[in-house]
Backbone as CSV, one residue per row, in Angstrom:
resi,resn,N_x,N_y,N_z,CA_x,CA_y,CA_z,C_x,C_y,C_z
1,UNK,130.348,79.362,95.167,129.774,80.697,94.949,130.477,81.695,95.874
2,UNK,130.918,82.696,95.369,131.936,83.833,96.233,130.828,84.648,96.852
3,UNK,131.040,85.142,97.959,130.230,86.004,98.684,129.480,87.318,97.813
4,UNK,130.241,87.726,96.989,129.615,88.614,96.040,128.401,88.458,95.344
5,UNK,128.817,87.014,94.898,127.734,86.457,94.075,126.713,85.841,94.897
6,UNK,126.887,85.915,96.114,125.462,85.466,97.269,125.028,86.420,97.313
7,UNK,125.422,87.874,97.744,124.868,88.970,97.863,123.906,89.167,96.718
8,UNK,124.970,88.695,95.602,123.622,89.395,94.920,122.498,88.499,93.968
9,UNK,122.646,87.298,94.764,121.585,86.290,94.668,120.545,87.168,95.341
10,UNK,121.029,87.300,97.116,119.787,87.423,97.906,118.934,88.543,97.642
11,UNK,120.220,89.782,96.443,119.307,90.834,96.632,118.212,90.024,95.510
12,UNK,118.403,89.528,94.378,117.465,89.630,93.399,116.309,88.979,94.234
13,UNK,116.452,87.871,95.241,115.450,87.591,95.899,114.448,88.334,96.446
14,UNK,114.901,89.185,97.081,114.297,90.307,98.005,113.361,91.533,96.932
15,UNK,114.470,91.417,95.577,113.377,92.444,94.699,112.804,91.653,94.170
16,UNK,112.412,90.374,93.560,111.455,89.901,92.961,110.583,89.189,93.762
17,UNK,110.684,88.603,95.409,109.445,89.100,96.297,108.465,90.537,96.309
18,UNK,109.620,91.549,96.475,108.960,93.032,96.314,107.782,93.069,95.347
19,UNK,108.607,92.269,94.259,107.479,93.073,92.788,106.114,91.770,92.992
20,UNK,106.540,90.913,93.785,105.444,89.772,93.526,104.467,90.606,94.541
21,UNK,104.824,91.310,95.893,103.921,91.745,96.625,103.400,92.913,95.813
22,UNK,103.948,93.597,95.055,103.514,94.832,94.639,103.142,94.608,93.239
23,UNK,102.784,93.740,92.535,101.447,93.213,91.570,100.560,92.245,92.253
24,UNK,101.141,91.807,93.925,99.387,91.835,94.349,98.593,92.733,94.947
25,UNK,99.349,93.761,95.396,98.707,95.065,95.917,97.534,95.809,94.576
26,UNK,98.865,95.428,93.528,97.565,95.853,92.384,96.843,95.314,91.735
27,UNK,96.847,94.437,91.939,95.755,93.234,91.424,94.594,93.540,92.276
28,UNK,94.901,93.668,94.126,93.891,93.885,94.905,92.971,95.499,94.723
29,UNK,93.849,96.615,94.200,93.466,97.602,93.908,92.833,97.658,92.716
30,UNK,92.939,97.010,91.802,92.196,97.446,90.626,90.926,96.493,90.780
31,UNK,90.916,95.628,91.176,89.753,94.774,91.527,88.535,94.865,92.442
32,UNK,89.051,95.514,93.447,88.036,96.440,94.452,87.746,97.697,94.021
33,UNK,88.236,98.208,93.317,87.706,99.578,92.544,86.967,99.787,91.183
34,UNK,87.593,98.756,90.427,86.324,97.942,89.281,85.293,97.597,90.300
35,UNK,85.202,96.911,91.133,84.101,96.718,91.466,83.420,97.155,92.316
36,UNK,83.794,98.341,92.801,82.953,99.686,93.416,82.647,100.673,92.430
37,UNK,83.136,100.717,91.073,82.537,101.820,90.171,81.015,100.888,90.015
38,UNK,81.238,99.682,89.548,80.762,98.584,88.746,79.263,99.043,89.486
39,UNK,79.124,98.851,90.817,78.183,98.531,91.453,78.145,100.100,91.681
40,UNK,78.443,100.789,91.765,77.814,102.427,91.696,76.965,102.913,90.593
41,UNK,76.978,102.069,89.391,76.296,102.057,88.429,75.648,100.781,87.907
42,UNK,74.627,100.688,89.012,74.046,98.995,88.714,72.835,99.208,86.906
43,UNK,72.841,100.654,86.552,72.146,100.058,85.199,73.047,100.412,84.164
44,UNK,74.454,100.357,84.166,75.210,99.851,83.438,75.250,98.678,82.721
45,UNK,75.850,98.478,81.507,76.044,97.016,80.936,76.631,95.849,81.871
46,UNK,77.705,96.678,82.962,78.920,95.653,83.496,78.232,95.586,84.467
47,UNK,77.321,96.599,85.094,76.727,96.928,86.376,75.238,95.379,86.215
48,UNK,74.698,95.215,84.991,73.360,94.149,84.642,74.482,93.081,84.865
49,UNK,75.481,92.782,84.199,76.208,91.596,84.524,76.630,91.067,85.559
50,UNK,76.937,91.856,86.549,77.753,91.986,87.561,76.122,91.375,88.654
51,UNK,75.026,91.865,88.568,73.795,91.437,89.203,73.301,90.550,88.764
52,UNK,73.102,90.022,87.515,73.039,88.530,86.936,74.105,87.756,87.666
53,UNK,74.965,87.965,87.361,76.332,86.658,88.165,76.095,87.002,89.573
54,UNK,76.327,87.764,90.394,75.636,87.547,91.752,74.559,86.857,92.244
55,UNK,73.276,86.993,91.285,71.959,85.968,91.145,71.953,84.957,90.806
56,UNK,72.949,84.566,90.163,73.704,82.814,89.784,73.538,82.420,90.878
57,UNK,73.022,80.370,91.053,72.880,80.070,91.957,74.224,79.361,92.446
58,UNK,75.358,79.601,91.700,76.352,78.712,91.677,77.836,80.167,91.883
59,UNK,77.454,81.472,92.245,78.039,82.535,92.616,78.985,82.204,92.966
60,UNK,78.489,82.055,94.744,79.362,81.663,95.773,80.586,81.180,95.609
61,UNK,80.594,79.596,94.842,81.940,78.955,94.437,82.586,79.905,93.395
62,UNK,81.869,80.367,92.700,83.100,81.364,91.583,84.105,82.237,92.666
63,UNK,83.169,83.287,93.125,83.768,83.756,94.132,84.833,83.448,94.694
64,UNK,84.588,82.350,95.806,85.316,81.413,96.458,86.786,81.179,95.569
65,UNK,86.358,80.650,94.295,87.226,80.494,93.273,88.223,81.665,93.349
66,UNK,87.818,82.695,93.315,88.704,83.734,92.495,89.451,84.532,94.037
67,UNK,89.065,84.037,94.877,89.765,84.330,96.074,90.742,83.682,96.384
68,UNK,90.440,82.311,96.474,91.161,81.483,96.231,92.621,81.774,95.529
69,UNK,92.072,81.894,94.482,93.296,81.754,93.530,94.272,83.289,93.767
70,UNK,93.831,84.545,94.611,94.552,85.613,94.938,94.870,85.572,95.910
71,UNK,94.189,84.773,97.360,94.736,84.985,98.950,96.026,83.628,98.888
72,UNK,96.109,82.688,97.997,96.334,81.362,98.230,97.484,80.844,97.199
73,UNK,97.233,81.261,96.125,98.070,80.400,94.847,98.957,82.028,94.543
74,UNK,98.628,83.042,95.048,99.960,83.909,94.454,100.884,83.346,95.734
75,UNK,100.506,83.428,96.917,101.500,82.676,97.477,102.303,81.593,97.491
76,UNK,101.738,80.934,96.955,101.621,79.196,96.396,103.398,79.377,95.324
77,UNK,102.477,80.521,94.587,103.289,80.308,93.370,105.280,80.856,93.608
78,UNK,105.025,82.375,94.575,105.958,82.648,95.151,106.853,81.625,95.992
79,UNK,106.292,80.874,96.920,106.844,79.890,97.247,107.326,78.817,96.386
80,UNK,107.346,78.345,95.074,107.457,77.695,94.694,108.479,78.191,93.572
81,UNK,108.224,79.180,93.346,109.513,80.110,92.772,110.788,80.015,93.809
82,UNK,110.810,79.719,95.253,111.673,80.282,96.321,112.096,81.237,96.425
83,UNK,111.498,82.728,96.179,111.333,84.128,96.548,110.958,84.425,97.843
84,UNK,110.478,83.347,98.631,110.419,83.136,99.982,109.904,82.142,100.468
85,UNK,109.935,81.692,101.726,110.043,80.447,102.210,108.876,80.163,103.841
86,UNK,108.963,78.651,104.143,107.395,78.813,104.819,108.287,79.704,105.985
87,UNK,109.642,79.070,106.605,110.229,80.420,107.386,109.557,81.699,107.758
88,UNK,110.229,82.447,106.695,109.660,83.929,106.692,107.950,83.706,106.672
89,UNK,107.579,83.035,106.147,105.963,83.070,106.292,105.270,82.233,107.567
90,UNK,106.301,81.892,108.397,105.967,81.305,109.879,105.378,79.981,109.822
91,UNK,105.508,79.396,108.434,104.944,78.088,108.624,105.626,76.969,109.041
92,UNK,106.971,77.044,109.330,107.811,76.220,109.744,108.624,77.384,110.463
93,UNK,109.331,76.661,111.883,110.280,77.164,112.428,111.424,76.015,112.864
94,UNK,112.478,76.971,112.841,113.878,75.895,113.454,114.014,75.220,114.823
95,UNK,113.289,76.469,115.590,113.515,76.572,116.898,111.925,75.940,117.721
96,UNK,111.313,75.241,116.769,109.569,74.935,117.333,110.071,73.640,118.370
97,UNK,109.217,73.036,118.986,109.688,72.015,119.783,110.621,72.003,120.779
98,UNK,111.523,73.252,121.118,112.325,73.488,121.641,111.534,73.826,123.450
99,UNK,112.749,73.626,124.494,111.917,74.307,125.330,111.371,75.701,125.803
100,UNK,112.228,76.145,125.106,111.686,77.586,124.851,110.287,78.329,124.372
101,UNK,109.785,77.250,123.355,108.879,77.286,122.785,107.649,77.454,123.026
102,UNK,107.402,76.387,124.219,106.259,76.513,125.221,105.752,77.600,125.874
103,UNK,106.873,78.532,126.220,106.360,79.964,126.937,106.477,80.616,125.452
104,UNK,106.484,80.708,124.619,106.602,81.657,123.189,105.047,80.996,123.212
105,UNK,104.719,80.227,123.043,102.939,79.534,122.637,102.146,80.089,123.915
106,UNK,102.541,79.919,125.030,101.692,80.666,126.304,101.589,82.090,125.907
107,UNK,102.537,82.812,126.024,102.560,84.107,125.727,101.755,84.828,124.438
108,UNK,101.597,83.761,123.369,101.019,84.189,122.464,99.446,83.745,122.757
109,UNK,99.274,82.759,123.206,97.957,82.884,123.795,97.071,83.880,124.840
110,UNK,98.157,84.331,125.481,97.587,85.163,126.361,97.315,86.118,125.757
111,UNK,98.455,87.189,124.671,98.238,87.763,123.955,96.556,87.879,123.067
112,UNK,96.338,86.985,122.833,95.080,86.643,121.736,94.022,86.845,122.716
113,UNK,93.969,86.225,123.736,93.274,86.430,124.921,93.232,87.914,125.179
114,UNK,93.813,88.644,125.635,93.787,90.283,125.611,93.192,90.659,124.696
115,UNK,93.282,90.717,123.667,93.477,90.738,122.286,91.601,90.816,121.985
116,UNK,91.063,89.652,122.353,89.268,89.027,122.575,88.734,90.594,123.774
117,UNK,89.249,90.011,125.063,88.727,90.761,125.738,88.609,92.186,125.605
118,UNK,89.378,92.986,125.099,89.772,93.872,124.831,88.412,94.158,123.849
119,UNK,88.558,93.378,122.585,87.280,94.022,121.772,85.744,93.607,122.194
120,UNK,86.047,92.541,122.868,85.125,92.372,123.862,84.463,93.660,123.817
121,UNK,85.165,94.401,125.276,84.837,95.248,126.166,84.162,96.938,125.164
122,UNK,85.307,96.724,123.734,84.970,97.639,123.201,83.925,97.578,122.386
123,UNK,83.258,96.592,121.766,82.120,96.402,121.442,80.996,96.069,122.487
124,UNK,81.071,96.039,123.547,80.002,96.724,124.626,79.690,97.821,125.065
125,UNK,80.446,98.562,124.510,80.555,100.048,125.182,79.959,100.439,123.777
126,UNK,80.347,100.244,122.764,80.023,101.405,121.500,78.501,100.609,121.182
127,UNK,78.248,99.277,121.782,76.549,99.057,121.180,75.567,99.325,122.176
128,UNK,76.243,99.600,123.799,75.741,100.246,124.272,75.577,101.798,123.859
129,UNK,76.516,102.449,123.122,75.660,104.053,122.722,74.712,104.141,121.890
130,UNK,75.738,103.035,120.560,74.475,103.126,119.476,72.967,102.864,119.668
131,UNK,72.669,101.932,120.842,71.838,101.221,121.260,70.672,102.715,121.289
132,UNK,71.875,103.605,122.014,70.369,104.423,122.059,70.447,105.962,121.443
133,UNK,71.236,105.304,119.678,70.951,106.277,118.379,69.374,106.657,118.214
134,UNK,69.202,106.938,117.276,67.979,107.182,116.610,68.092,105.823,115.811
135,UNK,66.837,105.199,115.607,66.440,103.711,114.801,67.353,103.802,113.169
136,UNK,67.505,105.125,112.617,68.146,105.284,111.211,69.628,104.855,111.116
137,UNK,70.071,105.299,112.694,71.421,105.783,112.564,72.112,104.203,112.721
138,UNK,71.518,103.278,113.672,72.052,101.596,114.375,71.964,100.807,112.787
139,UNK,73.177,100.268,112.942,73.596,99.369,111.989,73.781,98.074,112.952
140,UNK,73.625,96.815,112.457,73.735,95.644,112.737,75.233,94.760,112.502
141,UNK,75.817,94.802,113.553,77.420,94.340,113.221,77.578,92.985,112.843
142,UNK,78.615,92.664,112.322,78.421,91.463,111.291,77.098,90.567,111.002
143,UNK,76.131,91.205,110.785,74.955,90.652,110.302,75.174,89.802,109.075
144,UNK,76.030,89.617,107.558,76.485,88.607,107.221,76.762,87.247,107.886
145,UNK,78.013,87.541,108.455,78.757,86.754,109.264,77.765,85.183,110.239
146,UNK,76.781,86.230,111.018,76.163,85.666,111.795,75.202,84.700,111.179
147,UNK,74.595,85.562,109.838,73.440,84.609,109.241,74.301,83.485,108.536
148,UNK,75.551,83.340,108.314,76.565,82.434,108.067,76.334,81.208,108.328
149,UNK,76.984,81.569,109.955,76.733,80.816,111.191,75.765,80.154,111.405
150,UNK,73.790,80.364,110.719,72.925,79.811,110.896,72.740,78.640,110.145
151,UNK,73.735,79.036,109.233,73.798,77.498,107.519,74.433,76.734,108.214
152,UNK,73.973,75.788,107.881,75.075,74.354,108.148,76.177,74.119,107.931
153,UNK,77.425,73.685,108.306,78.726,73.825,107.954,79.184,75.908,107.683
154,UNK,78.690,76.603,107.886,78.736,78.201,107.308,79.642,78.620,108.142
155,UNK,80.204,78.239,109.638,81.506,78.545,110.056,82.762,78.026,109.218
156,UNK,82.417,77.130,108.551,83.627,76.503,107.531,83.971,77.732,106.618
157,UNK,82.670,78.865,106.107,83.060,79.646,105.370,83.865,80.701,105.949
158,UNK,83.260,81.259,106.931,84.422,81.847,108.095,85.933,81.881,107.772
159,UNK,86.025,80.545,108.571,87.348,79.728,109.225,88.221,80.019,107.755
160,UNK,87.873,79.824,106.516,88.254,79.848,105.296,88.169,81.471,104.946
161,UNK,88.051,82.357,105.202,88.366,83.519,105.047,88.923,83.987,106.002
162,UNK,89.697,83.379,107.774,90.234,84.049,108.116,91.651,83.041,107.606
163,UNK,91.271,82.064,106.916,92.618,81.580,106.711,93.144,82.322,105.223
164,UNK,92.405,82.912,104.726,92.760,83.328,103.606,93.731,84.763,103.464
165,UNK,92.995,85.399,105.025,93.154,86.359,105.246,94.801,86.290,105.844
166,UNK,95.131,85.223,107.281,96.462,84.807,107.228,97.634,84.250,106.412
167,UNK,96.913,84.049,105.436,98.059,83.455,104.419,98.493,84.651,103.806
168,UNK,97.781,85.353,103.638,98.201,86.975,102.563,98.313,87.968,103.488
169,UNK,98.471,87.744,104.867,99.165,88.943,105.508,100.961,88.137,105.853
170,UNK,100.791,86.805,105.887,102.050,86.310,106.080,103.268,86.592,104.520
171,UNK,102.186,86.154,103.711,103.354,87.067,102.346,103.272,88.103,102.694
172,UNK,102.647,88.918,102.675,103.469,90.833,102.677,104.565,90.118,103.826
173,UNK,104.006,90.083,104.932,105.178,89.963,106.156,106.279,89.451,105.917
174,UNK,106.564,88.349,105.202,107.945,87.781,104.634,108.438,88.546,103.562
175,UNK,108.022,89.232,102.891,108.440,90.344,102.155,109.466,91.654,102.820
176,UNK,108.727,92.400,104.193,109.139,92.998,104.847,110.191,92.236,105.779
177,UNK,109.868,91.402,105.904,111.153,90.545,106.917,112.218,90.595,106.659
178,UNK,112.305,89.983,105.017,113.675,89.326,104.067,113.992,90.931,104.161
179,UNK,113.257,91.649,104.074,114.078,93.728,103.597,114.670,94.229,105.002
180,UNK,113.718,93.970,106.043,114.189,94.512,107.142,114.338,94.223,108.603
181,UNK,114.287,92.659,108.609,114.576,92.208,109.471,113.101,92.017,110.296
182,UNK,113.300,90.989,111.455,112.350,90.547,112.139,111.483,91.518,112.969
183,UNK,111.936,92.659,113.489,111.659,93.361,114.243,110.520,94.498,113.278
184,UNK,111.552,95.527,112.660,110.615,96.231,111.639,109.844,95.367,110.646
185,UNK,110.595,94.418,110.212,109.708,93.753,109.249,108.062,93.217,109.553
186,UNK,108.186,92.927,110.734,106.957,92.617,111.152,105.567,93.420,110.943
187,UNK,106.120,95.049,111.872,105.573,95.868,112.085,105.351,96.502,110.046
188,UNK,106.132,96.631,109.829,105.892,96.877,108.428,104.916,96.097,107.460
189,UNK,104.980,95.296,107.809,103.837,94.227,106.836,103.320,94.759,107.495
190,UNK,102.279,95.151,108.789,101.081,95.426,108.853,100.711,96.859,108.029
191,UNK,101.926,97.846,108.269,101.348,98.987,107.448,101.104,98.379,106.049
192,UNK,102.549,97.634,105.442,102.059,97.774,104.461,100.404,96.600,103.636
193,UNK,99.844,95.945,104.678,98.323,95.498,104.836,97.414,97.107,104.916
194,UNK,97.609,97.899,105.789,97.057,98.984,105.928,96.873,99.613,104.219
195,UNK,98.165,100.025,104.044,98.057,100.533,102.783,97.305,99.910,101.446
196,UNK,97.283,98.546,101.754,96.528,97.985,100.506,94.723,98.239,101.077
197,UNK,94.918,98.234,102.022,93.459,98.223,102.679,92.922,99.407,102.168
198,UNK,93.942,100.231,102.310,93.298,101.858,101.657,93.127,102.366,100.559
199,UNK,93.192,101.388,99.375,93.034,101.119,98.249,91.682,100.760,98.172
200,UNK,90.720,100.074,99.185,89.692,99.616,98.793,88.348,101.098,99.404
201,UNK,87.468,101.082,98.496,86.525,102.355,99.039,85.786,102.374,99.900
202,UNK,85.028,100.921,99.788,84.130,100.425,101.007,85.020,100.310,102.182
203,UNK,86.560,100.240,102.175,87.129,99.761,104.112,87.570,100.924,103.876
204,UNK,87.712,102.171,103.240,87.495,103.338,103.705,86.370,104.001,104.379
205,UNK,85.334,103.820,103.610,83.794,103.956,104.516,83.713,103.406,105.516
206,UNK,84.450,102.344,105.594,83.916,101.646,107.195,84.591,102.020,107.997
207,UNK,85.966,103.214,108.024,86.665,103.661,109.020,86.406,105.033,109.542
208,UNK,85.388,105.142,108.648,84.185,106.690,109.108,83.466,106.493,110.077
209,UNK,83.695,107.670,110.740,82.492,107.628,112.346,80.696,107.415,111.722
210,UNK,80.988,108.348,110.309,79.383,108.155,110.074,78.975,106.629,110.151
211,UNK,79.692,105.402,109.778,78.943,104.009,109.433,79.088,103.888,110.587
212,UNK,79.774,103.833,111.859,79.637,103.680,113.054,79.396,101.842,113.234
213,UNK,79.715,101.342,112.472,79.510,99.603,112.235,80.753,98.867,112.854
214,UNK,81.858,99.347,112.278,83.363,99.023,114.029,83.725,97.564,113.299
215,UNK,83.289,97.121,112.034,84.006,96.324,111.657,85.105,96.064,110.848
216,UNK,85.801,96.933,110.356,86.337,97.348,109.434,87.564,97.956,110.671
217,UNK,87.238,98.652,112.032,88.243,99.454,112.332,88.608,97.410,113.638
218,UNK,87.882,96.614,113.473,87.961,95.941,114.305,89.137,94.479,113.847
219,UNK,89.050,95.008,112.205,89.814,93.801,111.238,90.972,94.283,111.549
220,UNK,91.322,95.829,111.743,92.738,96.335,111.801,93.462,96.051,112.969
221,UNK,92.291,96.000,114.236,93.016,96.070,115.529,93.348,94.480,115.876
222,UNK,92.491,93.590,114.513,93.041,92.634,115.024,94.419,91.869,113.840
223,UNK,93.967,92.909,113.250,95.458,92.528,112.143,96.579,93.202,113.204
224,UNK,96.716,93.819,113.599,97.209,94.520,114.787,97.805,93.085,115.705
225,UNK,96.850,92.838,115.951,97.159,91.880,117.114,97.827,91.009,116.862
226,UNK,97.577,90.337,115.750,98.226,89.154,114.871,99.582,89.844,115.324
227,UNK,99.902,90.644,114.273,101.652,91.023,114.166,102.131,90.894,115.471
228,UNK,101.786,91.397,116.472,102.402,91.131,118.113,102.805,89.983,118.063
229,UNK,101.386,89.038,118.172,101.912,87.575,118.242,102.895,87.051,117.218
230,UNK,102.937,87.233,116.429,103.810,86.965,115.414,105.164,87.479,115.878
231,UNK,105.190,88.185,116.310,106.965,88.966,116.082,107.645,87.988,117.441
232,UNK,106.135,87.550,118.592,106.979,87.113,119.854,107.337,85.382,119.588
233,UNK,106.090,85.076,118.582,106.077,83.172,118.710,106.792,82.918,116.835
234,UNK,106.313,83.364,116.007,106.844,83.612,114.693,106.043,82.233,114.108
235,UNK,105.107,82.142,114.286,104.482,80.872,114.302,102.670,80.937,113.511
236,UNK,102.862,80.759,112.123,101.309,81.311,111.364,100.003,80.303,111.998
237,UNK,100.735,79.089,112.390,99.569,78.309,112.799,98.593,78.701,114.263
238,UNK,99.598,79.164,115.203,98.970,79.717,115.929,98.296,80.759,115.901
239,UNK,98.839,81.739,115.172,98.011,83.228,114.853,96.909,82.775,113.786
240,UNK,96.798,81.529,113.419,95.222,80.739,112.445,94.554,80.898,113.530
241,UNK,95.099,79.800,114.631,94.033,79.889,115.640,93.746,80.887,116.353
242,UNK,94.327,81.708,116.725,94.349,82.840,117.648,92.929,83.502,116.928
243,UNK,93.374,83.609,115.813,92.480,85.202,114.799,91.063,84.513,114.697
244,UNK,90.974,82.922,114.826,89.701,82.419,114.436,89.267,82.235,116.079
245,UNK,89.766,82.219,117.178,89.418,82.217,118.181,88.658,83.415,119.166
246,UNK,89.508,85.115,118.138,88.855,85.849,118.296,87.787,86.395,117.329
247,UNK,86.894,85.897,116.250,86.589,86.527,115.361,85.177,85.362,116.140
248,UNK,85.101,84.080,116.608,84.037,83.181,116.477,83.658,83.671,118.302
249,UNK,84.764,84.414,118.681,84.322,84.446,120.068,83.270,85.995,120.004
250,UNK,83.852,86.402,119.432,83.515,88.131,119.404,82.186,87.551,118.502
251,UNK,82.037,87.052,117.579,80.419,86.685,117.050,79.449,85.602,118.057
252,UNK,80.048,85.173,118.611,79.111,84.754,119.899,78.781,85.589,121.037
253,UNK,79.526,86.297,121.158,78.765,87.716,122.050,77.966,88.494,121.595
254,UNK,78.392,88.912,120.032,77.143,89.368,119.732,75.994,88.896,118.992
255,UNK,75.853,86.923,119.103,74.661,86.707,119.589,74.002,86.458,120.727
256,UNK,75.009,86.424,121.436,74.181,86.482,122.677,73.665,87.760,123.542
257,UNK,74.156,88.932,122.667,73.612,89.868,123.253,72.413,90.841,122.110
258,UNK,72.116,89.776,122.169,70.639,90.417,121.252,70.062,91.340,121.335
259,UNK,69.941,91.682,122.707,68.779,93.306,123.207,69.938,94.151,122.735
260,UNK,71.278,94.022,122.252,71.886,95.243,122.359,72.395,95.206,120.515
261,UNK,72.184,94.762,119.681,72.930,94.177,118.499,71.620,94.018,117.369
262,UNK,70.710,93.397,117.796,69.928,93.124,116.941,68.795,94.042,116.530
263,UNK,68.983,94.460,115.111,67.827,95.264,114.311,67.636,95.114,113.301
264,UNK,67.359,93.699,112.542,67.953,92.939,111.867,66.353,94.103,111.149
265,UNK,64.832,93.487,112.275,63.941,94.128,111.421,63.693,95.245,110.873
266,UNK,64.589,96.362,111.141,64.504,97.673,111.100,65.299,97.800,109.467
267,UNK,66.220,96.703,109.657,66.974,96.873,108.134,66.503,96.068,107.156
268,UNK,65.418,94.627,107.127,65.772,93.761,106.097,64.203,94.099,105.679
């Protein structure tokens, strides 16, 4: 194969990653917006359906299902096309095992560590104000999440949505990589995560001072964080653990800080 004809192997690579990320951007956009009209009009036809199948006792797994098959198997499938590789998606590296490696894994731990404390500190400070809103204004931060946590095995559901969540920020990211290299590419997959994010209406609402709830601006700072670690260790398994290390740590503070978090009765 003459160099010409590599070139323009790699480009077709690089554009038919592009278009694979950019029919899942719209797959994710038309799907969160069907289903924010949907539910803006719950006595609609689609709006009765849409509350029947939620009232299914067998929901959950559909759900599960259909996430599944968008955080997991478009990647699946891209990879299996070889439009990109676990490489660019950090699931394998050349250089792992090396001695180098060890301070790339420290460093990224410490990172993640900052990373905790940090929202730590900032979710003590903002439930200390709300704390003393008016009773209308205090919202209950991951109140889902937590009642999760009370089911048996229900961190499994967690752990499985932040892995869902790393697998589909690592495709955009190998997308931006193969275009622009390790450095911007990195930083670019997160905007371009941002940008799909802003497609959805509800994680627009949640980046309003009015909901004042900090979870939504707290997914970013830690999609945020991810990419750091990523650009220094290049390594998805660790940023699994990292992101689930800060998401189960940050929900154990705020059960353990109950006098400042909990108004569960004021809302249910």
């Amino acid at each position: 194969m003459s160099n010409l004809e590599l070139l323009g192997a790699l480009f077709d690579y690089r554009l038919e990653l592009a278009l694979w990320v950019l029919c899942s951007i719209l797959v994710y956009g038309l799907g969160v917006n069907l289903l924010h009209r949907v539910r803006r009009a719950p006595s609609s036809r689609f709006g009765r359906y849409l509350t029947a199948l939620e009232g299914w006792p067998h929901s959950l797994w559909l759900f599960q299902g259909l996430r599944f098959l968008y955080y997991l198997f478009i990647p699946y499938l891209a990879l299996t096309r070889g439009v990109t590789s676990p490489i660019l998606m950090g699931m394998w590296g050349i250089h792992w095992f090396q001695p180098q490696w060890s301070a790339e894994l420290a460093l990224g731990v410490a990172l993640g560590l900052g990373a905790l404390l940090f929202l730590l500190w900032s979710w003590r400070h903002s439930l200390l104000i709300t704390n003393g809103m008016e009773p209308g204004a205090q919202a209950t931060p991951y109140l889902f999440q937590r009642r999760v946590l009370a089911v048996p095995w229900g961190w499994g559901l967690i752990a499985l949505d932040i892995l869902y969540l790393e697998m589909h920020w690592a495709f955009y990211r190998s997308a931006t990589i193969r275009a622009l290299g390790s450095y911007y590419g990195v930083f670019a997959g997160f905007l371009l995560v941002l940008a799909e994010w802003g497609l959805n209406p509800a994680l627009r609402q949640g980046v309003s001072v009015a909901k004042r709830d900090g979870e939504t601006i707290t997914t970013i700072a830690t999609a945020f964080s991810i990419s750091v670690i990523y650009y220094f260790t290049t390594n998805l398994w660790l940023c699994i653990a990292i992101h689930l290390m800060i998401q189960f740590g940050l929900l154990s503070f705020l059960a353990l800080s109950r006098g400042l978090v909990d108004h569960e009765g004021k809302h249910d």
